[in-house]
BATI-509955 format. One record per residue (C-alpha): x, y, z. Coordinates in pm, 1 decimal. Layout:
<rs>
c1,c2,c3
X,Y,Z;
...
</rs>
This chain:
<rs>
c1,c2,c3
-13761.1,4014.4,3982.1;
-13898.3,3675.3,3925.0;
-13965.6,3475.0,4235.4;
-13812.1,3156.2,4004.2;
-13552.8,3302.8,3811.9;
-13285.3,3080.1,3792.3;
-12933.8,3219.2,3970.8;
-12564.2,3086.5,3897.0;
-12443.6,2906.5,4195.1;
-12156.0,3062.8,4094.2;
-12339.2,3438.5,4118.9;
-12549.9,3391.9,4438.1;
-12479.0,3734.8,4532.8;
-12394.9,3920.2,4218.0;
-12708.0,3763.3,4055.6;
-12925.0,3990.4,4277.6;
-12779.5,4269.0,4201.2;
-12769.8,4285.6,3850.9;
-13047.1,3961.6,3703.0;
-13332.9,4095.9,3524.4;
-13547.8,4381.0,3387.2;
-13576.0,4546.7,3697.3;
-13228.2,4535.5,3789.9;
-13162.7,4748.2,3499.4;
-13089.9,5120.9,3721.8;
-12803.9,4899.3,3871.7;
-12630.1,4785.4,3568.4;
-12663.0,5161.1,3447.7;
-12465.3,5297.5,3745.6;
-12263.2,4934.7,3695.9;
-12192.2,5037.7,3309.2;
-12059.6,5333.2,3342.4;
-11746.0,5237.2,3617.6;
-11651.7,4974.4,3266.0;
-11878.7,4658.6,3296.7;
-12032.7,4523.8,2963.7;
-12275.3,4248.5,2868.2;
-12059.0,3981.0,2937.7;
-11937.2,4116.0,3270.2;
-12322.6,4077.8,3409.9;
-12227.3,3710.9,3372.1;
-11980.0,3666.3,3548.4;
-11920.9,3635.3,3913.4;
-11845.7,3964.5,4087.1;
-11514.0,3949.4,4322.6;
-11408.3,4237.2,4486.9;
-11042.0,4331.3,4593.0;
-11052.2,4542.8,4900.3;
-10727.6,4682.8,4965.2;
-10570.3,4976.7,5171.6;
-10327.2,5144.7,4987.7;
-10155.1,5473.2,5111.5;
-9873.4,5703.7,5126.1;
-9904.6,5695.5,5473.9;
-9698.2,5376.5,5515.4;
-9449.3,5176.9,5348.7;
-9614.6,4876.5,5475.2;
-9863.0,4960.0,5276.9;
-9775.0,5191.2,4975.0;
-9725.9,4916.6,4709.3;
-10059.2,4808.0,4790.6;
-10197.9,4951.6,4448.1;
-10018.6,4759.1,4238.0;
-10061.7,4425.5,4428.0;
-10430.1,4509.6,4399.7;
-10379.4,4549.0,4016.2;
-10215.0,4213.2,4051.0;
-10513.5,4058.6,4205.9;
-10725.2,4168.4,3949.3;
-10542.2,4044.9,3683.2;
-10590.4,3673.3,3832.1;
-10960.6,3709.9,3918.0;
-11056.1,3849.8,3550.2;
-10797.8,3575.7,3363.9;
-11010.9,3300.7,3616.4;
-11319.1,3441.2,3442.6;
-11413.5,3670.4,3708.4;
-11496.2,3996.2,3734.9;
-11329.3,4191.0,3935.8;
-11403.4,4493.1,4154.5;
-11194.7,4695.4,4368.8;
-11225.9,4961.7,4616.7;
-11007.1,5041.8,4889.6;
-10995.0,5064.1,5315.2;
-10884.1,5290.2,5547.2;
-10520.2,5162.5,5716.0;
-10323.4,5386.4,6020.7;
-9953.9,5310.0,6058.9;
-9843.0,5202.0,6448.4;
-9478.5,5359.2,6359.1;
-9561.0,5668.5,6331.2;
-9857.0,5718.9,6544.1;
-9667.5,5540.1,6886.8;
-9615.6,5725.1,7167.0;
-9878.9,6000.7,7052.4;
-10273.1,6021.3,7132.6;
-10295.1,5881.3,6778.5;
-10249.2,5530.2,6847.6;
-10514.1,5535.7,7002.0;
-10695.6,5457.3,6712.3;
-10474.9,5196.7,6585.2;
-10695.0,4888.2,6748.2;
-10998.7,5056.6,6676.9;
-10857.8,5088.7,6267.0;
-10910.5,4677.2,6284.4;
-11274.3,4715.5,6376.2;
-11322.0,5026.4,6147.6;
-11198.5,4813.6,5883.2;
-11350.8,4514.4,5935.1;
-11695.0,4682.1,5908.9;
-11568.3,4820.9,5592.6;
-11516.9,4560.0,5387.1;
-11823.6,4357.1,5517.3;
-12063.1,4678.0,5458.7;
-11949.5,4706.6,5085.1;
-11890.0,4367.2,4979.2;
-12253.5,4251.0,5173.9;
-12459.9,4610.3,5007.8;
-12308.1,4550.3,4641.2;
-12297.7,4173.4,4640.7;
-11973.2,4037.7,4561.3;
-11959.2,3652.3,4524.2;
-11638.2,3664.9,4665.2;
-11319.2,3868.7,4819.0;
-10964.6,3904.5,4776.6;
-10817.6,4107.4,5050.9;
-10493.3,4285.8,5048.4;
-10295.9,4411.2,5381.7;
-9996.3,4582.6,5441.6;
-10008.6,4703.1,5842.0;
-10091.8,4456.6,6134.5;
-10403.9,4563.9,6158.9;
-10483.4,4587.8,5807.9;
-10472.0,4159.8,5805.1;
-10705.0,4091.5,6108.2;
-10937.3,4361.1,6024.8;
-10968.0,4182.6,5657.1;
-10992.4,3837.4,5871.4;
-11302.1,3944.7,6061.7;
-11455.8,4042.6,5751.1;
-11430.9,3760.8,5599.9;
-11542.8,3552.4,5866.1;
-11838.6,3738.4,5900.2;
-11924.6,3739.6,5566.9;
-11858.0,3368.3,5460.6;
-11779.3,3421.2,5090.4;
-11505.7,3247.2,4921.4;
-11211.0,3468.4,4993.3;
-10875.4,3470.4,5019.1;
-10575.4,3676.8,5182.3;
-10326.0,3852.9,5030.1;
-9958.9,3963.8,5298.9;
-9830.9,4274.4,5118.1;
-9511.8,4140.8,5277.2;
-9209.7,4253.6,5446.8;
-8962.3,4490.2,5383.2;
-8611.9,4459.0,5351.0;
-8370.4,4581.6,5668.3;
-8169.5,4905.7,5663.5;
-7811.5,4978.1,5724.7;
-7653.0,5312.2,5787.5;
-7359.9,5413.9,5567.7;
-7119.0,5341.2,5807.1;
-7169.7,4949.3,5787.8;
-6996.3,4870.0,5489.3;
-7035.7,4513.0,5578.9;
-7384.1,4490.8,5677.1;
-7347.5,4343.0,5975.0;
-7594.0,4531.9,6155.9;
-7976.1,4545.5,6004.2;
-8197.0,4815.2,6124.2;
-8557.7,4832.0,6130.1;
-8819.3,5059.3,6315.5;
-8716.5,4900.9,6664.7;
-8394.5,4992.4,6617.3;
-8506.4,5338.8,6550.9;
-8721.3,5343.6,6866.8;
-8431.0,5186.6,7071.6;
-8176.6,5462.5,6941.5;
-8461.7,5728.8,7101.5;
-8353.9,5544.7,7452.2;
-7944.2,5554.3,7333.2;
-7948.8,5927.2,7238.3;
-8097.5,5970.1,7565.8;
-7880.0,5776.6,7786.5;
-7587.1,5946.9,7610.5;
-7466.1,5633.3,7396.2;
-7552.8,5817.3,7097.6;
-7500.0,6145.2,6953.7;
-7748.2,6342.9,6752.9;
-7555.4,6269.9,6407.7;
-7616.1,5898.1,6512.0;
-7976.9,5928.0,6598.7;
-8036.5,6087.3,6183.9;
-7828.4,5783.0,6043.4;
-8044.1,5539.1,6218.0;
-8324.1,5757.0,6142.6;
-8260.2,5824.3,5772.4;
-8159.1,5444.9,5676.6;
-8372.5,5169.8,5888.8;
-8695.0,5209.3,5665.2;
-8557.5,5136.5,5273.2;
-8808.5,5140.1,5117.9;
-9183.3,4933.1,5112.9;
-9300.9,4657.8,5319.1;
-9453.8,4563.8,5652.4;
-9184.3,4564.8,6001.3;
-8897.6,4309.4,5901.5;
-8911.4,4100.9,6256.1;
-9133.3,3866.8,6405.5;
-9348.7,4207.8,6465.1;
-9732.6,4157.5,6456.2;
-9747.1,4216.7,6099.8;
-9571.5,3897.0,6008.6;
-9686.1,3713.4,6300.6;
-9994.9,3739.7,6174.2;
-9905.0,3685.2,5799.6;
-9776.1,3367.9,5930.6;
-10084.1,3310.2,6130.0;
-10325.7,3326.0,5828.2;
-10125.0,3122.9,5603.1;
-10122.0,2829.9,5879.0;
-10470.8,2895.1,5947.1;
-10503.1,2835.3,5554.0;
-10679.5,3149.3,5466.0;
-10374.0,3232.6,5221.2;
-10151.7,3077.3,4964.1;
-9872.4,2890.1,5034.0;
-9554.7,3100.3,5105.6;
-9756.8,3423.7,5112.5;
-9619.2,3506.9,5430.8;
-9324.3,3446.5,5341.1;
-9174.2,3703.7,5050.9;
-9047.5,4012.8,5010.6;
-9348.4,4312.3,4949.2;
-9122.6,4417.5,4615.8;
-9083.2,4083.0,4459.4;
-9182.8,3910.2,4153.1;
-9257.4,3643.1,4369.7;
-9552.3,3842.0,4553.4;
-9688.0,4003.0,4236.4;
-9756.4,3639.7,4108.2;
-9948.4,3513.6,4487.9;
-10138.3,3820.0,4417.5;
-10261.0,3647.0,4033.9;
-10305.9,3328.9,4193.9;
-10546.6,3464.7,4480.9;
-10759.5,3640.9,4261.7;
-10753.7,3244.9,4068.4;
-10815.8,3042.5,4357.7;
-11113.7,3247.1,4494.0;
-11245.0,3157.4,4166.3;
-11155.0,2768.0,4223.1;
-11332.9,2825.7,4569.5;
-11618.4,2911.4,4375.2;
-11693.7,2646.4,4150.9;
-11510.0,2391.2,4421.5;
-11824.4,2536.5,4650.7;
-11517.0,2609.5,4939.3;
-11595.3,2889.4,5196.6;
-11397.5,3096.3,5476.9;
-11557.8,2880.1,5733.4;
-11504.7,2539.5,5610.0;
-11123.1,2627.4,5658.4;
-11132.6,2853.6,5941.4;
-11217.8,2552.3,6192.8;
-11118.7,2526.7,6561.5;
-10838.4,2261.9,6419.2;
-10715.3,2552.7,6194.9;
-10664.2,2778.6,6492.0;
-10471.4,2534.2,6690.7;
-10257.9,2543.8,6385.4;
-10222.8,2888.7,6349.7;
-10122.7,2934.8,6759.3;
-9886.3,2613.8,6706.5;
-9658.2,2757.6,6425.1;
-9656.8,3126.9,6568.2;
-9581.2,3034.8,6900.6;
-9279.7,2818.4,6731.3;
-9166.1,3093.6,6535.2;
-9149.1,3339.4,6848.5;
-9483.4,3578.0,6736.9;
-9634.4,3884.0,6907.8;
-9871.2,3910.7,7189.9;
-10134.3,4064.1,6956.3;
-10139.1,3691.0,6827.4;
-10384.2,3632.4,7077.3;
-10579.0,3954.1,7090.3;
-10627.4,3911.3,6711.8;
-10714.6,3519.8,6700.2;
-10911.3,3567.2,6956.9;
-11119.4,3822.8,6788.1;
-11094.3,3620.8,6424.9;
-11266.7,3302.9,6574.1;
-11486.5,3512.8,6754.1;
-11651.2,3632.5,6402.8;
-11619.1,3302.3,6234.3;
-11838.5,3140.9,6532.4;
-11547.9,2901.3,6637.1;
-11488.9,2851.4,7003.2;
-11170.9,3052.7,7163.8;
-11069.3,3106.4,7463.9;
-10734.6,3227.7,7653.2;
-10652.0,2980.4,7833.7;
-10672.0,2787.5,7498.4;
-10329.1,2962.0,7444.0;
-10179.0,2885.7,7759.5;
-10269.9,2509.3,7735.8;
-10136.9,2478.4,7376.2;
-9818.4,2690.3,7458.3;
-9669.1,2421.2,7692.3;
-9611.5,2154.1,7412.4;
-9487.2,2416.8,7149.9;
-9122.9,2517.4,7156.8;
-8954.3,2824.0,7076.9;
-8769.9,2770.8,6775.2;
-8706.2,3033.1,6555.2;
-8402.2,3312.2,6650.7;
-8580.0,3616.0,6479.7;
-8679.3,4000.6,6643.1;
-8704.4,4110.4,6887.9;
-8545.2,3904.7,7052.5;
-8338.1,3733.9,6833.5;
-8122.3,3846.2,6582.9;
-8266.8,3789.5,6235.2;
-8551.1,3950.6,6014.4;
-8815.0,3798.6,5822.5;
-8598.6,3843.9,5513.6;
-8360.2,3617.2,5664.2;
-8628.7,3361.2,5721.4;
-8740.6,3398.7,5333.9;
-8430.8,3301.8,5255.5;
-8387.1,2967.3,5378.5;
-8769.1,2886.1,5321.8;
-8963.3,3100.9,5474.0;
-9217.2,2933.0,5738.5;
-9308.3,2627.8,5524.3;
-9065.6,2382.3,5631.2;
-9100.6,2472.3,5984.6;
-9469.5,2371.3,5940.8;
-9336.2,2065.1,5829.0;
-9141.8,2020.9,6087.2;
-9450.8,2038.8,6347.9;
-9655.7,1856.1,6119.4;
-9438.2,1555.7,6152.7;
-9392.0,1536.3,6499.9;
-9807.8,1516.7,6539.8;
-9815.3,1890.6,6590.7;
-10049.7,2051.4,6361.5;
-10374.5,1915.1,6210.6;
-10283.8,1816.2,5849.6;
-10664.0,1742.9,5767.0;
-10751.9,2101.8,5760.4;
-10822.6,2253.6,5460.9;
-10716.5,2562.7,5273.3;
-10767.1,2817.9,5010.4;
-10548.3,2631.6,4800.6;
-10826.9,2327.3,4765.0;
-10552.7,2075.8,4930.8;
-10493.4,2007.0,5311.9;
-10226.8,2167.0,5487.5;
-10064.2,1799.6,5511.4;
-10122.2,1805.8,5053.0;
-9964.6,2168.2,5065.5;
-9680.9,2010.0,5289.1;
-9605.3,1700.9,5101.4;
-9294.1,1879.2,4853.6;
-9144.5,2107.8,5095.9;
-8759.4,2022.9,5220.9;
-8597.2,2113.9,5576.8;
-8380.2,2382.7,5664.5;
-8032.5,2321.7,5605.3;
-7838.1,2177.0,5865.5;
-7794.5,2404.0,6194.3;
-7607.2,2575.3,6245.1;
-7364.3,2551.5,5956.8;
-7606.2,2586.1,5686.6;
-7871.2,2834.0,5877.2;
-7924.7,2938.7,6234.1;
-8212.8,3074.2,6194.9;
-8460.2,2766.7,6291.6;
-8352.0,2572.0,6580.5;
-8371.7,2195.3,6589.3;
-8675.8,2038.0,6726.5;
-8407.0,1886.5,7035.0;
-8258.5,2228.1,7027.9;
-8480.6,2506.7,7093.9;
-8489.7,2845.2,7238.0;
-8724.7,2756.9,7491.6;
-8850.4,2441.8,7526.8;
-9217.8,2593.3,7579.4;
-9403.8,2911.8,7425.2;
-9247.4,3250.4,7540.7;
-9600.3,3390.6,7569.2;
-9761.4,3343.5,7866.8;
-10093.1,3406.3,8014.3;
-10089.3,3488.8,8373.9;
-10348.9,3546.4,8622.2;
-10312.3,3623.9,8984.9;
-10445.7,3905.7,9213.3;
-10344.8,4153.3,8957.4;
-10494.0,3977.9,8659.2;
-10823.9,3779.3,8772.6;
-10921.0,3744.0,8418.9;
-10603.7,3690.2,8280.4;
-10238.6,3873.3,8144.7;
-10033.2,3829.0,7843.3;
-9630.4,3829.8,7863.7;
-9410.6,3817.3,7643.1;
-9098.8,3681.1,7801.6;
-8844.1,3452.8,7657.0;
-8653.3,3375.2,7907.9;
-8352.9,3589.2,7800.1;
-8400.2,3879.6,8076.0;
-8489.7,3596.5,8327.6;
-8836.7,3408.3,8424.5;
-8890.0,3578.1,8760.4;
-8906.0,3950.6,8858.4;
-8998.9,4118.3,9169.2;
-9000.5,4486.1,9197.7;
-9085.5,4797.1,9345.1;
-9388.4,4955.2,9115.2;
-9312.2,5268.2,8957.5;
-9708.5,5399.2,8847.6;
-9782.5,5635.4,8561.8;
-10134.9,5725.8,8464.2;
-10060.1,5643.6,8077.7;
-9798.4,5628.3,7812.2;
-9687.3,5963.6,7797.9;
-9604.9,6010.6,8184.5;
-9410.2,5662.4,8166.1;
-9216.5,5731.6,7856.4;
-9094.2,6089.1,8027.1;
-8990.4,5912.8,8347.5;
-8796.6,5633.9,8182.8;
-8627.8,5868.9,7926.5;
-8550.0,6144.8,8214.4;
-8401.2,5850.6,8455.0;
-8671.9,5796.7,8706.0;
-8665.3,5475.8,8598.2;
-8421.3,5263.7,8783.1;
-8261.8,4902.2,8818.6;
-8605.0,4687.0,9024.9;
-8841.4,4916.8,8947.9;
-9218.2,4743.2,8818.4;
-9320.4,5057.2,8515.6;
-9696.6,5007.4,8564.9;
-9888.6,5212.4,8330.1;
-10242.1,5200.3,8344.3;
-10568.2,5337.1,8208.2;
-10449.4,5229.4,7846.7;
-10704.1,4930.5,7818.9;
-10975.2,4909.8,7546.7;
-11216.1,5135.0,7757.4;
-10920.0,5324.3,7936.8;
-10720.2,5471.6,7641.6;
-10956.5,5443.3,7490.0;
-10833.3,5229.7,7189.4;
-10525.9,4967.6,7381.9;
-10196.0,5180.1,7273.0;
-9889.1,4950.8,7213.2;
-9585.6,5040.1,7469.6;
-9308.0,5011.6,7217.8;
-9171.2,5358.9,7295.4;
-9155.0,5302.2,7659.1;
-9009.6,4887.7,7624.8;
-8776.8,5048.2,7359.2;
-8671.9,5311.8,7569.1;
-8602.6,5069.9,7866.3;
-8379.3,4908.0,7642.2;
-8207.1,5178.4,7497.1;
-8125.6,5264.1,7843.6;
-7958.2,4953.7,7884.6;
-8224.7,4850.1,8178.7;
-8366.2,4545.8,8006.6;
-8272.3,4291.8,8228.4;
-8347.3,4497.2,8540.4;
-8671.8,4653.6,8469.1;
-9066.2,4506.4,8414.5;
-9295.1,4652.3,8282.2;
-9704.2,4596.2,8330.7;
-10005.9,4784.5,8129.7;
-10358.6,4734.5,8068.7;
-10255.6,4880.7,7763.5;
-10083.7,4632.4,7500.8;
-9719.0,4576.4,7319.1;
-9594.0,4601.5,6972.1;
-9447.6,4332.5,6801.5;
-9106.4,4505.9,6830.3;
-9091.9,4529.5,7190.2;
-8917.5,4268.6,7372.4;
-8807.1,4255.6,7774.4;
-8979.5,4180.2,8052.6;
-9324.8,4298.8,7968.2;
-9665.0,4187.6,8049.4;
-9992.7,4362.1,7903.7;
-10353.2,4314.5,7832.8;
-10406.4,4267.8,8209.0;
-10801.5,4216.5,8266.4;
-10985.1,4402.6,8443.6;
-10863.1,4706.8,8255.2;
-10845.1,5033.9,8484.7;
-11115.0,5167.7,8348.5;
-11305.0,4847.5,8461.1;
-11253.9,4839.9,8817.8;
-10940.9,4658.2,8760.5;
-10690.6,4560.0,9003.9;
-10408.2,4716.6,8831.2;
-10591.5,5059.9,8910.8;
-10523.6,5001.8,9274.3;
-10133.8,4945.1,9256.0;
-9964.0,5253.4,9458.9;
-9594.8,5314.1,9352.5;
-9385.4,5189.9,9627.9;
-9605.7,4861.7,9596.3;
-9415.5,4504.8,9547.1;
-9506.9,4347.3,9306.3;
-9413.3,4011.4,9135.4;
-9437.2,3813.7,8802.5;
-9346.3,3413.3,8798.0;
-9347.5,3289.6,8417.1;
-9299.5,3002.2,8539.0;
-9651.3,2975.5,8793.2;
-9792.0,3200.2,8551.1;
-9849.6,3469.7,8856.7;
-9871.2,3824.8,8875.2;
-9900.8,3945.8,9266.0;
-9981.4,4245.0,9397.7;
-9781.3,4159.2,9734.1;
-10009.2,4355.0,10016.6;
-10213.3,4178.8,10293.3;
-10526.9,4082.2,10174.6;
-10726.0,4294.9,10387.6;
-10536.6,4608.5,10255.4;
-10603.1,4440.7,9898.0;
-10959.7,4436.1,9963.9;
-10997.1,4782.2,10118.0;
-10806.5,4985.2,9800.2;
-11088.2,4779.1,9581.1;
-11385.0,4863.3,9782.3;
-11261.4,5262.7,9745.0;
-11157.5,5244.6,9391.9;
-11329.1,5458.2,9145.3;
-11218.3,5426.3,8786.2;
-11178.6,5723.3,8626.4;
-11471.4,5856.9,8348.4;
-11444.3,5843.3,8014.0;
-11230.1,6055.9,7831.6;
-11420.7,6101.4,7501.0;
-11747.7,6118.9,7457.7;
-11833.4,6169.0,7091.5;
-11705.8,5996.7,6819.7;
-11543.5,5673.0,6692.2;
-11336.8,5661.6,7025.7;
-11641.2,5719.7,7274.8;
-11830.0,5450.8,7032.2;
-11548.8,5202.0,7087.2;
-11509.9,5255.3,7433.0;
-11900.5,5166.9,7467.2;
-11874.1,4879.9,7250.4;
-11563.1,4722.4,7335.1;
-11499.8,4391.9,7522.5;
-11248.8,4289.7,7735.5;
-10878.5,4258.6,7580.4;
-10895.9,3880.1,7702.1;
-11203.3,3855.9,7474.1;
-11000.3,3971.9,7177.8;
-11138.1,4357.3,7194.1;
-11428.2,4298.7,6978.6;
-11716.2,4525.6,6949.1;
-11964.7,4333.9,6853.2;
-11996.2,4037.0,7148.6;
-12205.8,4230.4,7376.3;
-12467.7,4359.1,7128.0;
</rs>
C-alpha cells in the first residue's frame, strides 16, 4: 500500500483492509461471503449479535439483526454480521453453571472488540437479549471507540396460568423461582408448581421486571448509547423491528456527523444513567456493570459515586421485584422517557450530554408528555412529592464486614434495620438446601460465602436462595449476605458484592454461625458484632481457601479478575 493513498474519513478502518493492489487476497476472501465493487466503497459496519435457542431473551435476535442490516445498507453502508456467544442466568441459577454467567460479559466483550478491531469495521451495531449480553457489548464499544450504537432485544410479555381468567396475576421467571420455595413450604402442590412452570415464560424477550436486563436497557438509553425508547418496547413488536433500521441509520449519521462512543459516554452521561435507574428501582448489577463500562471508556467511577448520587434520587417507579408491575406495564404508559423528563426538569440529569441520536438528551426530551395523572390514570410512576422512597433503595455499605464496600438492595418494604444470628454456608448449593429443608428460621443472617469473583469463581447470582426465602414466607424475617451477587429478580433483605471477597482474605470468611451480625441501611453499616480483639485474632488465622479451577476460562478469570467493587473487570490489573 501507498504510504499517501488517500482514505475516506468515512472508511478509516475498512479502507485498510480492502484499498489497493495489494489488498487484493482480502477482497477475494471478502467476494466470495457477497461483497461487489461498490461494496469496497462503502463503509464497513458490523452487527454483532447473539442469537440462540438457548434463551428467549435472546432467540429473536436473528431477525432483529436482519433488521439492523437493512438500516445500515439503506444508509449506504455495508453491513456485516457475525454473531457472540450469550449464557442464560434462568436456567443456569442455582447450578455450577452460573458460574460462568459474569465471566460470559468479559468473554463477550473481547469478542466483539477482537473481530470488529482484526477485520476493520468503521463502525458497530450491537444487539443483546440477556443482561449480560448489553454490558458485554458496552465494554466493547468503549474500548473500541467506533461509532456504534445499541440495540435492547427487549422484554417479554408476562405469563398467566390457565386458571386466571382475568389476568390478574402476571408471572415471570421470579415467580417460577418463588413457587420452588411454595411447593416446598407446602403452599403449593406439584400440579401448581407445572402451571407456573409451563405458563410464566410466553414466548421471547428479556425478564419482564426491573431485572438487570432492563435495568440496564434503561441504563444505556439514558447514558445515550441507544435510541430513544429502545428500552422501552416489547422484543416482538413492530415497534423494535423499526429501532433496529434506525440504528443501523444513525451509526451511519455518526459517521459522517464524526460522533464517537466516547464523546457520549462522558462522566455527565453516567450520572445520568445511575440517576434514572436508581428512580426506576434497578438491580444491584447496575453498579457492577457501570462500573466496569466507564472503566473501558477511561471515565472516572467509583462506588461511593453511587452512594453519593443515591441520596438525592427517589424511588419512584412500583415495578419487580418489589413492586407489582412489569416492564410491559411501563411500555404502556411511556415507557422510561417521561420519567427522564421528569428528572430532567427538576435539575436532575445533565441535558447537555449527547447521544447516538445526534441531539442532547434535553433535544431528545423536548416532545415527550407526563404520565397520566396518579393514580387514576397510572400507578405505575410515583409523583416526584410521592415516592416509594424518598432516597435510592441501593445502598453501599461498609463496616467491619465490608472494608471496601457492600451493595444492598433494600427498599424499605422488609424494614431498614436487621440484626441476626448468622446462619454460614460455604456456597450456594449448601444455602439453598438449608433454606428449602427449614434450617432456615425467623432472625437468622444466610451468609454464603466463597461466591466472589475469585471465590466461585465467576460471582453467582442468589436468586434461588432470596426466592426461596420468599417462597417460604420468611422475607421480612430473614437477611441474607454473599460475596457472591443478586439477580435482578431477587428482592428482600439482601446485601452482596461484599469486598474483600472470601477468597481474598475477606472478612466475611471469618463470620462463624452463631455470630451477630447487623445491617443499618440507614448508617450504611454492616457489623460483625464480636470484640475487636476476637475480630482481629479470626483475621490473623484466616486462610482463604485455594482455587478451585485451575485450567481454563474459569482459572483465567479468577487470575484476572478485580474486585466486585471495581466492577469485576479483567483487564485493570494488567
Amino acid at each position: 500500500m501507498s504510504a499517501d493513498k488517500p482514505k475516506s474519513t468515512l472508511r478509516k478502518y475498512s479502507s485498510v483492509v480492502v484499498d489497493g493492489n495489494d489488498r487484493a487476497p482480502a477482497r477475494s476472501m471478502l467476494r466470495a461471503v457477497g461483497f461487489t465493487d461498490d461494496d469496497f466503497k462503502k463503509p464497513q459496519i458490523a452487527v454483532a449479535s447473539s442469537p440462540s435457542d438457548m434463551t428467549p431473551c435472546n432467540v429473536h435476535l436473528g431477525e432483529l439483526s436482519d433488521c439492523a442490516r437493512k438500516g445500515v445498507a439503506d444508509a449506504g453502508g455495508k453491513p456485516v454480521y457475525f454473531n457472540t456467544i450469550t449464557v442464560t442466568d434462568g436456567i443456569s441459577m442455582g447450578t455450577k453453571g452460573m458460574r460462568y454467567s459474569l465471566v460470559s460479559r468479559e468473554v463477550i466483550a473481547d469478542s466483539i472488540e477482537t473481530a470488529v478491531a482484526a477485520e476493520g469495521f468503521d463502525g458497530l451495531v450491537a444487539i443483546g437479549g440477556c443482561d449480560k449480553n448489553m454490558p458485554g457489548a458496552m465494554i466493547a464499544i468503549a474500548r473500541l471507540n467506533r461509532a456504534a450504537v445499541f440495540i435492547y432485544g427487549s422484554t417479554i410479555l408476562p405469563g398467566f396460568t390457565a386458571a386466571d381468567c382475568d389476568q390478574e396475576k402476571p408471572l415471570d421467571i421470579v415467580s417460577v423461582f418463588e413457587a420452588v420455595g411454595k411447593y416446598a413450604k407446602g403452599e403449593l402442590d406439584e400440579a401448581g408448581l407445572k402451571a407456573v412452570e409451563e405458563s410464566a415464560i410466553p414466548g421471547p424477550g428479556s425478564c419482564g421486571g426491573m431485572y438487570t436486563a432492563n435495568t440496564m436497557a434503561s441504563a444505556i438509553e439514558a447514558l445515550g448509547m441507544s435510541l430513544p425508547n429502545s428500552s422501552a418496547q416489547l422484543a416482538i413488536s413492530e415497534d423494535k423491528r423499526l429501532d433496529c433500521e434506525r440504528a443501523g441509520a444513525a451509526v451511519m449519521a455518526m459517521l459522517e456527523k464524526g460522533i464517537t462512543p466516547r464523546d457520549i459516554m462522558t462522566r455527565e452521561a453516567f450520572e445520568n444513567a445511575i440517576v434514572t435507574c436508581l428512580a426506576l428501582g434497578g438491580s444491584t448489577n447496575l453498579i457492577l456493570h457501570l462500573l466496569a463500562i466507564a472503566h473501558a471508556a477511561e471515565v472516572p467511577l467509583t462506588l461511593n459515586d453511587f452512594k453519593e448520587i443515591g441520596e438525592r434520587v427517589p424511588l419512584l417507579a412500583d415495578l419487580k421485584p418489589f413492586g407489582k408491575y412489569n416492564m410491559s406495564h411501563l411500555i404502556r404508559v411511556g415507557g422510561i422517557r417521561p420519567l427522564m423528563k421528569m428528572l430532567l426538569d427538576r435539575g436532575m440529569l445533565h441535558g447537555d450530554c449527547l447521544t447516538v441520536s445526534g441531539e442532547t438528551l434535553a433535544e431528545s426530551l423536548n416532545d415527550v408528555g407526563p404520565y397520566g395523572e396518579y393514580p387514576t390514570e397510572q400507578d405505575i410512576i410515583r409523583p416526584w412529592d410521592q415516592p416509594i422512597k424518598p432516597e435510592t433503595h441501593l445502598r453501599v455499605l461498609h463496616g467491619n464486614l465490608a472494608p471496601t464496600g457492600a451493595v444492598g438492595k433494600i427498599t424499605g418494604k422488609e424494614g431498614l434495620y436487621f440484626k441476626g444470628t448468622a446462619k454460614v454456608y460455604e456456597g450456594e448449593e449448601d444455602a439453598l438446601i438449608g433454606i428449602l429443608d427449614g434450617n432456615v428460621v425467623k432472625g437468622d443472617v444466610v451468609v454464603i460465602r466463597n461466591e466472589g469473583p475469585v471465590g466461585g469463581p465467576g460471582m453467582r447470582e442468589m436468586l434461588s436462595p432470596t426466592s426461596a426465602v420468599a417462597g417460604r414466607g420468611l422475607i421480612k424475617d430473614v437477611a441474607l449476605i454473599t460475596d457472591g451477587r443478586f439477580s435482578g429478580g431477587s428482592h428482600g433483605f439482601d446485601v452482596g458484592h461484599i469486598t474483600p471477597e472470601a477468597a481474598n482474605g475477606g472478612p466475611i470468611g471469618i463470620v462463624n454461625s452463631g455470630d451477630i451480625i447487623e445491617i443499618d441501611a440507614v448508617k450504611n453499616t454492616i457489623s460483625l458484632l464480636i470484640p475487636d480483639d476476637e475480630y482481629q485474632s479470626r483475621m490473623a488465622a484466616y486462610e482463604p481457601r485455594p482455587p478451585t479451577e485451575t485450567r481454563g476460562v474459569l482459572a483465567k478469570y479468577a487470575k484476572l479478575v478485580a474486585s466486585a467493587s471495581e466492577g469485576a473487570v479483567t483487564d485493570k490489573n494488567l
